[in-house]
DONU-410252 format. One record per residue (C-alpha): x, y, z. Coordinates in Angstrom, 2 decimals. Example, Ala and Ser with C-alpha at 12.3 -4.5 7.8 and 13.67 -1.06 7.14 Angstrom:
REM residues 2
c1, c2, c3
12.30, -4.50, 7.80
13.67, -1.06, 7.14
END
This chain:
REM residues 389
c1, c2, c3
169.29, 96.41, 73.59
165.51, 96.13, 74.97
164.65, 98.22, 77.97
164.34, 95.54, 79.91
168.48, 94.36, 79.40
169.25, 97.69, 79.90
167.56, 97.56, 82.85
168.77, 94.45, 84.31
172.67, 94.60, 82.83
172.77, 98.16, 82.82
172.87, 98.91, 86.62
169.18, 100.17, 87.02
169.75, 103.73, 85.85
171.00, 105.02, 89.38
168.20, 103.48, 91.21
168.86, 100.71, 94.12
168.26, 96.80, 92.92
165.95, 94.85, 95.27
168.22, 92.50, 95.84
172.70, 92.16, 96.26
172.15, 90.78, 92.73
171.51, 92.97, 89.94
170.57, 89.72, 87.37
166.84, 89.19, 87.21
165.28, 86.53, 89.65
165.21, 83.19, 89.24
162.75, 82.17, 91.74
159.95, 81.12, 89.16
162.20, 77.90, 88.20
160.50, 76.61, 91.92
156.85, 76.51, 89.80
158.26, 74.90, 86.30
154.62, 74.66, 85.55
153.82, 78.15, 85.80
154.89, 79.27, 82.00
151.94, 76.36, 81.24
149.50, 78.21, 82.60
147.23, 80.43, 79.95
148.76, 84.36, 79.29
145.78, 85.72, 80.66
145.81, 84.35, 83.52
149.90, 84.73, 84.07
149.41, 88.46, 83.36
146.67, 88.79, 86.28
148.95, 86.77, 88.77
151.60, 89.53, 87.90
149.12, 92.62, 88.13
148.03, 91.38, 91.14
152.02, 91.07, 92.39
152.47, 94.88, 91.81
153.84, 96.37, 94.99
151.82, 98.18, 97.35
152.70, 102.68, 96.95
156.16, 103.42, 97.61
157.55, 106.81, 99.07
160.15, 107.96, 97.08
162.93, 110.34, 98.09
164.38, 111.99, 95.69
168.16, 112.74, 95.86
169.54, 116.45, 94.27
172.56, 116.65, 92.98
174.47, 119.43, 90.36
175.56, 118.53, 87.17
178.19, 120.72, 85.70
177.66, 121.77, 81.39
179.20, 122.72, 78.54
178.76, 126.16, 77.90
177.78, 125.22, 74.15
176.93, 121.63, 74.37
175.42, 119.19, 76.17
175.12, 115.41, 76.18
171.87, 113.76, 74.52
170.29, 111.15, 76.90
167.41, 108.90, 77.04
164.11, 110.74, 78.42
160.86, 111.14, 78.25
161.49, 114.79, 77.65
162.60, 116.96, 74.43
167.11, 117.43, 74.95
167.86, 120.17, 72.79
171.16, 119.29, 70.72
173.93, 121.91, 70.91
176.86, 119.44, 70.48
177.12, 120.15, 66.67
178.03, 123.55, 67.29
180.93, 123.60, 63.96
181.11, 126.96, 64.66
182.97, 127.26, 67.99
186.31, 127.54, 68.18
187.92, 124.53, 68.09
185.08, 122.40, 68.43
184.65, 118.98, 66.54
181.44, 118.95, 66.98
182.12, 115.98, 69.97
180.41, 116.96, 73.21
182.53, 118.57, 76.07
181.05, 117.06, 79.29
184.20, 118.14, 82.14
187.61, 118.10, 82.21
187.91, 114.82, 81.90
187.04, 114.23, 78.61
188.97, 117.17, 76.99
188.88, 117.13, 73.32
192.37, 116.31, 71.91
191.90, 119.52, 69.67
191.52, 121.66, 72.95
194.87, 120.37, 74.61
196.71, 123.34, 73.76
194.13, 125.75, 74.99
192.77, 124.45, 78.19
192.10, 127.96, 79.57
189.12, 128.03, 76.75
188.14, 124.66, 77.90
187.89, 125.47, 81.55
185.84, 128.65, 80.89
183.31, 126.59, 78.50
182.60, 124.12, 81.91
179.62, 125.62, 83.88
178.30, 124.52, 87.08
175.34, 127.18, 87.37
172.95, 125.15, 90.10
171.46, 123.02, 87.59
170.26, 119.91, 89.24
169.87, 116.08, 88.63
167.76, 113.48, 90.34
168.84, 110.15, 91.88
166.93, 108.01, 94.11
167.70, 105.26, 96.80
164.21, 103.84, 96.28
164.31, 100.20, 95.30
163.87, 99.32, 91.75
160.40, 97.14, 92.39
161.25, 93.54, 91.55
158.77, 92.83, 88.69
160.83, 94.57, 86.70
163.57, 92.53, 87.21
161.94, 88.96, 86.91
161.12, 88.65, 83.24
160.07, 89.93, 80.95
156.85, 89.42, 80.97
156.47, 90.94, 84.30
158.17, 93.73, 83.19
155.86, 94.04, 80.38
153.40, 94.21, 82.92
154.88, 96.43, 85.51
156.80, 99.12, 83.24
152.86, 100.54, 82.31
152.82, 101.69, 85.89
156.41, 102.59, 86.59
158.11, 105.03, 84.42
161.12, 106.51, 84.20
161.06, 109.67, 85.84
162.27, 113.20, 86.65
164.12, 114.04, 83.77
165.77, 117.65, 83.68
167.41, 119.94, 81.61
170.93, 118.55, 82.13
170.28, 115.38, 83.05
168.53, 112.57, 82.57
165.41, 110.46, 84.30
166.92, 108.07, 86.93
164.34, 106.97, 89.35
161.04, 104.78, 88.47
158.06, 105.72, 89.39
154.24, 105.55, 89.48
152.80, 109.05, 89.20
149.72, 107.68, 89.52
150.27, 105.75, 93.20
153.62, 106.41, 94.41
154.45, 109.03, 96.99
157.21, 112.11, 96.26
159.06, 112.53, 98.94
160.44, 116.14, 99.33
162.83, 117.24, 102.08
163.06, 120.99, 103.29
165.34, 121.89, 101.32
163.42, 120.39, 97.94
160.39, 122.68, 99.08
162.47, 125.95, 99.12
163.64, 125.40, 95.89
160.14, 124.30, 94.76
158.67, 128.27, 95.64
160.94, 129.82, 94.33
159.48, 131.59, 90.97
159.08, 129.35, 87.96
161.84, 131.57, 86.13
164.76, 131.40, 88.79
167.59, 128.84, 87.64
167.38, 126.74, 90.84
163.83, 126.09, 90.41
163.32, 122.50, 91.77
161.71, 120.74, 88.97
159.80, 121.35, 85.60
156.08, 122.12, 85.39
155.91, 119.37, 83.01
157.29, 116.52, 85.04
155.84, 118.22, 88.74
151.82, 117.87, 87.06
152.10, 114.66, 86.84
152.38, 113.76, 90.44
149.18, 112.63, 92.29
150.58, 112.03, 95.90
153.39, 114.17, 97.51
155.15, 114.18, 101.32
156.73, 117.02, 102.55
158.08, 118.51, 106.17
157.39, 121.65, 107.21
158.52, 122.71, 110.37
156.96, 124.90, 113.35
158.77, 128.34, 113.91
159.20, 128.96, 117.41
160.37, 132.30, 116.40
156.93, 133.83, 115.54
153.53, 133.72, 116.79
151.50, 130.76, 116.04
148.76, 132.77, 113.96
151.89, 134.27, 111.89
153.34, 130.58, 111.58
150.37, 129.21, 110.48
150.24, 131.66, 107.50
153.41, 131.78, 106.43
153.23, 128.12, 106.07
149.91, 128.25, 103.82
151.36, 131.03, 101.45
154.41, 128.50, 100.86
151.86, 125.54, 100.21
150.22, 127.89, 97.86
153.53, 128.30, 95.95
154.01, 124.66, 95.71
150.60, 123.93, 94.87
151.16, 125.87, 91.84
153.59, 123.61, 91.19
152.69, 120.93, 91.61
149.17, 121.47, 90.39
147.74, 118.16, 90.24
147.98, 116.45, 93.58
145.48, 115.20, 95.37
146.63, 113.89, 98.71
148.95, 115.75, 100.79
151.33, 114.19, 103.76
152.42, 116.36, 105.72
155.70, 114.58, 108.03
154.98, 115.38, 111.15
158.63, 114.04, 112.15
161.13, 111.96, 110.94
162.11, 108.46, 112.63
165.07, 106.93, 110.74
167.74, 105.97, 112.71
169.73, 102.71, 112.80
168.19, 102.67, 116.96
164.77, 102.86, 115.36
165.19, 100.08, 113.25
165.64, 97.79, 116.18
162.87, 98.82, 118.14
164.96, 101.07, 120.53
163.87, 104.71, 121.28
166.36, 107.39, 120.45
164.73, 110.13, 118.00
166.60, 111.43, 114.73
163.06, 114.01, 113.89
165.19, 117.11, 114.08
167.88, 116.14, 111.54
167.35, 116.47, 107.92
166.02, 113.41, 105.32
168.48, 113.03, 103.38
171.13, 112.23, 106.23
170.39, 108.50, 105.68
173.26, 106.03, 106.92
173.83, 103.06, 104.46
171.55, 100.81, 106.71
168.47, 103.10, 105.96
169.73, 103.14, 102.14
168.63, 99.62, 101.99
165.25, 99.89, 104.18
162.16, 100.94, 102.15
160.34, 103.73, 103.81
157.26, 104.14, 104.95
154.36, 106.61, 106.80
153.15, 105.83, 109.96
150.42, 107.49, 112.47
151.12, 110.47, 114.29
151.85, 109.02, 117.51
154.32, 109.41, 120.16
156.73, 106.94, 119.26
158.96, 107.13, 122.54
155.93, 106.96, 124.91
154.13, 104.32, 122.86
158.00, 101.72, 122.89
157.89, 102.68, 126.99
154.35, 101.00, 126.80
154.65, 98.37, 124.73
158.10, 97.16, 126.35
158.01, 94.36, 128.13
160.27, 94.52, 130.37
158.09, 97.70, 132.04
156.76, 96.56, 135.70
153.93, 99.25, 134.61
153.85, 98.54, 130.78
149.86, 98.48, 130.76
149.69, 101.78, 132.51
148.17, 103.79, 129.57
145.47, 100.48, 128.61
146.29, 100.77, 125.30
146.45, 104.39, 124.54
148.62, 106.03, 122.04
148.88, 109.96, 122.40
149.09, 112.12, 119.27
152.42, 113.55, 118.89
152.89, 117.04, 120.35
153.94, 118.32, 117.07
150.69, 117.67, 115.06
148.40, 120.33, 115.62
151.22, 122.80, 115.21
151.43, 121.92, 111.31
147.84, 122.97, 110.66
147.30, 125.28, 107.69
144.66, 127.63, 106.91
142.33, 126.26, 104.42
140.07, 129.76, 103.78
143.62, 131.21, 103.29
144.72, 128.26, 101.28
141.16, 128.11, 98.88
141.51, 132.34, 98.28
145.13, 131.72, 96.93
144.21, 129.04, 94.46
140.90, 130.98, 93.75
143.25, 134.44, 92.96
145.90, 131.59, 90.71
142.92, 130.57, 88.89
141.98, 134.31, 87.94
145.59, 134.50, 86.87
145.26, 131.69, 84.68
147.08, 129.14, 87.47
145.16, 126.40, 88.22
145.37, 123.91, 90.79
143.57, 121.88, 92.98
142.30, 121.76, 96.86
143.72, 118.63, 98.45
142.83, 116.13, 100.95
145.33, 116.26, 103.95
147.05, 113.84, 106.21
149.59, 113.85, 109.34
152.00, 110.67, 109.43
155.79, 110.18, 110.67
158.18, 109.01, 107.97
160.05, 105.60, 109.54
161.33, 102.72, 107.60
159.61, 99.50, 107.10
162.04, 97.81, 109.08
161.02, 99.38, 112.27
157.30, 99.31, 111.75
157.40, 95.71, 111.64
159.19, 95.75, 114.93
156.75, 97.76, 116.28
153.55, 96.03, 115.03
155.41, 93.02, 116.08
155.65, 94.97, 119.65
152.22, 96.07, 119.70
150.91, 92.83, 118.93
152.92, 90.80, 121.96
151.59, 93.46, 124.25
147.91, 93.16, 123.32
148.21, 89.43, 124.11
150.05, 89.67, 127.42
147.50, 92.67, 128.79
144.38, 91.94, 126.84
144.12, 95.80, 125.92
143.67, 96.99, 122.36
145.91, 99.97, 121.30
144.45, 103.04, 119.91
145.17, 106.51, 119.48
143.68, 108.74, 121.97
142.51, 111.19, 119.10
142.61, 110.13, 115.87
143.29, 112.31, 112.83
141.02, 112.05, 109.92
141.60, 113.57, 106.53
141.11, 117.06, 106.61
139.48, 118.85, 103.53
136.86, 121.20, 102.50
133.80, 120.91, 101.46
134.42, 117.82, 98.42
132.59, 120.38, 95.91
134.87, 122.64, 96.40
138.12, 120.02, 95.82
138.17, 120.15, 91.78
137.00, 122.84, 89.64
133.61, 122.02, 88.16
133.80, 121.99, 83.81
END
């Protein structure tokens, strides 16, 4: 079977289907005449149909193990084999995955079996993020489309899930994620392999302010931890930092209840099927108040969004942040400086509401909206970004 029927009959490798369906689309029978038109031009029309960036949460999850085997799956990375291991007791050579699929041999001794299943913190990755849709059409679209999405983030124990374009695509990583991502390369719950974290261009993470030390201390903290992750994940270039989080099933429909202080991952099954996506700074619940139009006073601001509160509390220290990588790089570490930005993570479903919102309330009061201080990409001096050969 190609890739591409594994992909489409094959349920997508853990990763939601665009669509109820998981059959590929049928929409190009409405253009019969487009298979007539030349290759090269077909394959342009598809390039140019390649989704915008995605942001991409990935999901965490243990696996349990053999103690001496483990199952061989599809990856881009090298599975070492231990399932012909002849010389264990008992063993067939058949892999031993859980108790459910105990080994007719072992029946008689299942306390051996249960003693050779492991669940030591190794993790998996899933991912709710939509398969995109070209790879689902045809296959000449996926032809097209699987050259920038890959399968990725293979590990040790399990295999790559979720695809992705290391290239464009933004990694997602919730709190959690981040503390496993500093811990030292060598622990067992480290988040993610070197090998698979380099090639990421573009990653999102949330840290948040700690009211229970000073500001300077805060502040420092924070950079050391970027550090750690920056050695990491070594070659990204642009940074998001999530100033909050605004996924609730009230934020979808343009209503303004806040979910910032509860953790990504809590998604209800509505926001499993909404895409998500970064949007400015702001303050959301001030900026609805505004645009509603049901306010007598709706045009009291003129147009102004304010910067949320929480934005200039997530600054880091970037002399701090430049002598770390400097002292990795004399340790044989490298990495690169970054350009920075500040965005809240919503869902695509409620930043159409809210452009839609915006929009209606520009017509009815003639004032155009725009942030009272706008945050540019911070970064040092460009030199300075990428070590010089």
């Amino acid at each position: 079977m190609s890739d591409f029927d594994e992909l489409v009959h094959g349920g997508g490798f853990g990763q939601s289907h665009n669509n109820d369906s998981s059959t590929p689309d049928n929409t190009s029978d409405l253009f019969s005449h487009f298979p007539r038109i030349p290759i090269e031009v077909r394959l342009l029309i598809w390039e140019w149909a390649i989704p915008d960036p995605r942001v991409v949460l990935l999901n965490t999850y243990n696996t349990s193990r053999c103690e001496h085997a483990m199952v061989r799956v599809r990856s881009d990375m090298v599975v070492p084999d231990r399932c012909q291991n002849d010389d264990y007791p008992h063993s067939n050579g058949t892999t031993c995955t859980g108790m459910d699929g105990v080994l007719s041999a072992d029946v008689g001794i299942m306390d051996v079996v249960r003693t050779r299943i492991k669940d030591d913190d190794q993790l998996g990755f899933s991912s709710e993020a939509k398969i995109p849709s070209l790879l689902l059409v045809c296959r000449e679209s996926y032809e097209v489309a699987s050259k920038r999405y890959q399968r990725a983030f293979p590990y040790e124990w399990s295999f790559a899930e979720t695809y992705f374009d290391y290239e464009r695509d933004i990694l997602l990583l919730s709190e959690k994620q981040v503390r496993f991502a500093i811990l030292p390369e060598d622990d067992k719950c480290h988040l993610m392999a070197r090998s698979e974290a380099c090639k990421i261009r573009n990653l999102a993470l949330r840290f948040r302010p700690n009211p229970r030390v000073s500001a300077i201390v805060d502040r420092v903290v924070k950079t050391e931890d970027l550090a750690k992750l920056l050695k990491l994940f070594c070659n990204v270039e642009d940074l998001t930092i999530v100033v909050e989080n605004h996924l609730s099933y009230d934020y979808e429909n343009g209503l303004s209840s806040s979910q910032g202080d509860n953790e990504v991952e809590l998604f209800s099954q509505r926001q499993k099927d909404n895409e998500l996506v970064l949007f400015e700074p702001i303050e959301i619940n001030e900026a609805l108040v505004m645009l509603s139009p049901e306010r007598k006073f709706s045009d009291y601001h003129g147009g102004l969004f304010r910067e949320n509160a929480k934005r200039l509390k997530l600054e880091f220290c970037m002399d701090c942040l430049n002598g770390k990588r400097l002292q990795d790089i004399a340790n044989g570490s490298m990495w690169n400086l970054l350009r920075f930005q500040w965005k809240i993570l919503t869902t695509a479903a409620f930043k159409t509401k809210f452009e839609s919102l915006q929009k209606d309330y520009e017509l009815r009061t003639g004032n155009t909206c725009h942030r009272i201080h706008e945050t540019y990409k911070l970064t040092l001096d460009p030199s300075q970004l990428f070590l010089s050969s």
